[in-house]
C-alpha positions in Angstrom: 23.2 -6.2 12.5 25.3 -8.2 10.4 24.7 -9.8 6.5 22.4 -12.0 7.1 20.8 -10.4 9.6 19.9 -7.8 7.7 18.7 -10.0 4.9 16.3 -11.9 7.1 15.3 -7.8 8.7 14.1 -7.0 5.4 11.8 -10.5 4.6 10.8 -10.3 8.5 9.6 -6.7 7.8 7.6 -7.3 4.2 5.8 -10.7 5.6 4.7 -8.7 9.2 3.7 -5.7 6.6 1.5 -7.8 4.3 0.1 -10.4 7.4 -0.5 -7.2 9.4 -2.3 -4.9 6.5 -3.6 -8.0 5.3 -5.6 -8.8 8.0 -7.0 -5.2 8.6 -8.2 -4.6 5.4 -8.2 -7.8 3.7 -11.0 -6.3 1.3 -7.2 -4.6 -0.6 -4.9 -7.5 -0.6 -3.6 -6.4 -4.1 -3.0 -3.2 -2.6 -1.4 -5.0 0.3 1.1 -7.5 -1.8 2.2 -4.2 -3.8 3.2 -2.3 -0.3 4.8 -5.2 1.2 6.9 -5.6 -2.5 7.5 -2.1 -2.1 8.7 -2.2 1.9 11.2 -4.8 0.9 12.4 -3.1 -2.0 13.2 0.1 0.4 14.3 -1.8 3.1 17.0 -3.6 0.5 18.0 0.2 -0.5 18.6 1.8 2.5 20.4 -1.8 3.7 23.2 -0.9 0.0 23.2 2.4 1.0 24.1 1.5 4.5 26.6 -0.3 3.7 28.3 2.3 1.3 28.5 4.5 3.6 30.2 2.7 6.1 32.2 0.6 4.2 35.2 0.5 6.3 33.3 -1.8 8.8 34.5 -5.0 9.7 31.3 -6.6 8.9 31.6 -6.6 5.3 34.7 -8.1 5.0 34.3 -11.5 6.7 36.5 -13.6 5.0 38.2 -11.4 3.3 41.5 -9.8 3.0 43.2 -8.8 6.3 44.1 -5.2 6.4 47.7 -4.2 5.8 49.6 -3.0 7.8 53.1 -0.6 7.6 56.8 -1.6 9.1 57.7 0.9 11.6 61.2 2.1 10.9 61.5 4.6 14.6 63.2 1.9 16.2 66.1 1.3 13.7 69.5 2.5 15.7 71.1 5.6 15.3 68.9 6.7 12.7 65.3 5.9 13.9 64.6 9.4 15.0 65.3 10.8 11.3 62.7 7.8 9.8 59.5 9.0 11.7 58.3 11.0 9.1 58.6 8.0 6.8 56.6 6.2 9.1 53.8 8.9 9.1 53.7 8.1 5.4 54.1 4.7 5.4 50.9 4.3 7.9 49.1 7.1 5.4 49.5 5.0 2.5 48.7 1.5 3.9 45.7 3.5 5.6 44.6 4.2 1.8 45.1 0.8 0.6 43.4 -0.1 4.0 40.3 1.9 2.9 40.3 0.8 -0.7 40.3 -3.0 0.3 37.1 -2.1 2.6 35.7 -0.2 0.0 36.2 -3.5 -2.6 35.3 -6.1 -0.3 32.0 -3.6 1.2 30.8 -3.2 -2.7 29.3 -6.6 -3.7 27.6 -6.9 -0.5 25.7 -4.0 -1.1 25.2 -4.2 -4.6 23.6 -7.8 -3.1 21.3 -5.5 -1.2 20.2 -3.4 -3.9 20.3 -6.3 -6.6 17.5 -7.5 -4.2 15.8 -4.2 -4.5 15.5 -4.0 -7.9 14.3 -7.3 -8.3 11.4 -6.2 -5.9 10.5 -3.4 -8.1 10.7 -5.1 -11.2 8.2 -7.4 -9.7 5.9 -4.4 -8.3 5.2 -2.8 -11.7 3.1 -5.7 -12.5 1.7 -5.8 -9.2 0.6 -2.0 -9.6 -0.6 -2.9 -12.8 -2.8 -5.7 -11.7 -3.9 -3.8 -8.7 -4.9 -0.8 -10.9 -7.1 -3.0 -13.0 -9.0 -4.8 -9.8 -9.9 -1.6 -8.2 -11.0 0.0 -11.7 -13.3 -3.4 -11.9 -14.3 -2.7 -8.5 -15.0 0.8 -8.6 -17.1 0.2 -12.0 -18.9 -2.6 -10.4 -19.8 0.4 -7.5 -21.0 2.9 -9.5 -23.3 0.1 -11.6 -24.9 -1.1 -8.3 -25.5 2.6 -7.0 -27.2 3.7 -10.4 -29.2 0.4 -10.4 -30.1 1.6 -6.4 -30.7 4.7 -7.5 -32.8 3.6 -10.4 -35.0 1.8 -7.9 -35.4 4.7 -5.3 -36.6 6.5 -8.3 -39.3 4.0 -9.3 -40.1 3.8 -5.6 -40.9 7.3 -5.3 -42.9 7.7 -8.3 -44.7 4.3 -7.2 -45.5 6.1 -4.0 -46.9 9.5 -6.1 -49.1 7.6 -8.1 -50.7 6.1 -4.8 -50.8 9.7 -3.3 -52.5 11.2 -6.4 -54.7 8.0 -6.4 -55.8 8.4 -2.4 -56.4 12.2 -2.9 -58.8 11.8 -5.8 -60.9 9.3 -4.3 -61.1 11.6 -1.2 -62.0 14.5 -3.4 -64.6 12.2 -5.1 -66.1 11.1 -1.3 -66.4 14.7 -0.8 -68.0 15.4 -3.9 -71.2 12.7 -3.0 -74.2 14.7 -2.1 -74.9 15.5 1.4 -78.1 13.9 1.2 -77.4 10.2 -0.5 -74.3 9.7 2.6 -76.9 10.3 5.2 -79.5 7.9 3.1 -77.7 5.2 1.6 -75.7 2.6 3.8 -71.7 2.2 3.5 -72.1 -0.4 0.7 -73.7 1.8 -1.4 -71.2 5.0 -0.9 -68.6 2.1 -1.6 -70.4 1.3 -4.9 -71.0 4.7 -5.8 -67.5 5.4 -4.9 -66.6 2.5 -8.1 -68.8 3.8 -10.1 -67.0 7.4 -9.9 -63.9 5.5 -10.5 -64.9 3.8 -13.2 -66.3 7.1 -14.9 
């Protein structure tokens, strides 16, 4: 890939990151924007490191200077054989000067690159910050609804034990009628006596 090309790699890559994560759990979109930040910060990195270490490509040096290159002195007459080694050096040291033009012209294009990824994490330490602070909100907001749940449950179940101890002792007081007034009186009157028990 060339420059550009892998300028608009890196964007192409954050945007699909964030609309992709985004989507899926679009409950964490601060989490989400802080990856994506993060992705294009990378990205930019390993694009400057990339082109370090191949510096000597010809795609860093559009428009620049044209490599050098060294006379060849083999073909002078009569003494052309004795000027080969010359040559050999000749070609070594344009080679060098080859390589250190490369190297110049390959350095501000990835110090473009990493420029752009250190702008991305200067703008991600806020975005961790802020993302900290909406899941500590969230996660505080959590444990208040589950306590106030909980807090319910437990008023629930000691509504329902009241109504268990009150059913039992008005069976126990059913039971504790004499034999003789349930097969006398009528069902009103076990239901009054039943009140009157309660009442005691």
């Amino acid at each position: 890939m060339s420059r550009d090309e892998l300028h608009i790699f890196s964007w192409a890559a954050a945007a699909v990151f964030a609309l992709v994560a985004g989507v899926w759990q679009w409950r964490r979109l601060h989490w989400t924007a802080l990856g994506s930040v993060l992705l294009f910060a990378a990205l930019n990195a390993g694009a400057g490191i990339y082109v370090l270490f191949h510096f000597g490509d010809s795609r860093w040096s559009a428009g620049g200077e044209p490599p050098l290159s060294a006379p060849s002195f083999a073909g002078t007459p009569l003494v052309g054989q004795y000027l080969v080694p010359l040559d050999s050096a000749l070609n070594a040291v344009v080679g060098g000067v080859n390589e250190f033009l490369a190297f110049k012209q390959a350095v501000p294009v990835a110090l473009d690159f990493l420029a752009a990824s250190g702008s991305a994490l200067l703008v991600s330490f806020p975005l961790a910050l802020l993302a900290a602070v909406i899941s500590f909100v969230r996660a505080r907001r959590r444990a208040a609804a589950f306590e106030k749940y909980r807090a319910t449950v437990d008023l629930l179940k000691e509504e329902l034990e009241q109504i268990k101890r009150q059913i039992s002792s008005k069976n126990s007081i059913v039971s504790a009628l004499p034999a003789e007034d349930v097969v006398t009186v009528g069902p009103s009157q076990v239901a009054r006596r039943v009140l009157e028990w309660d009442q005691k």
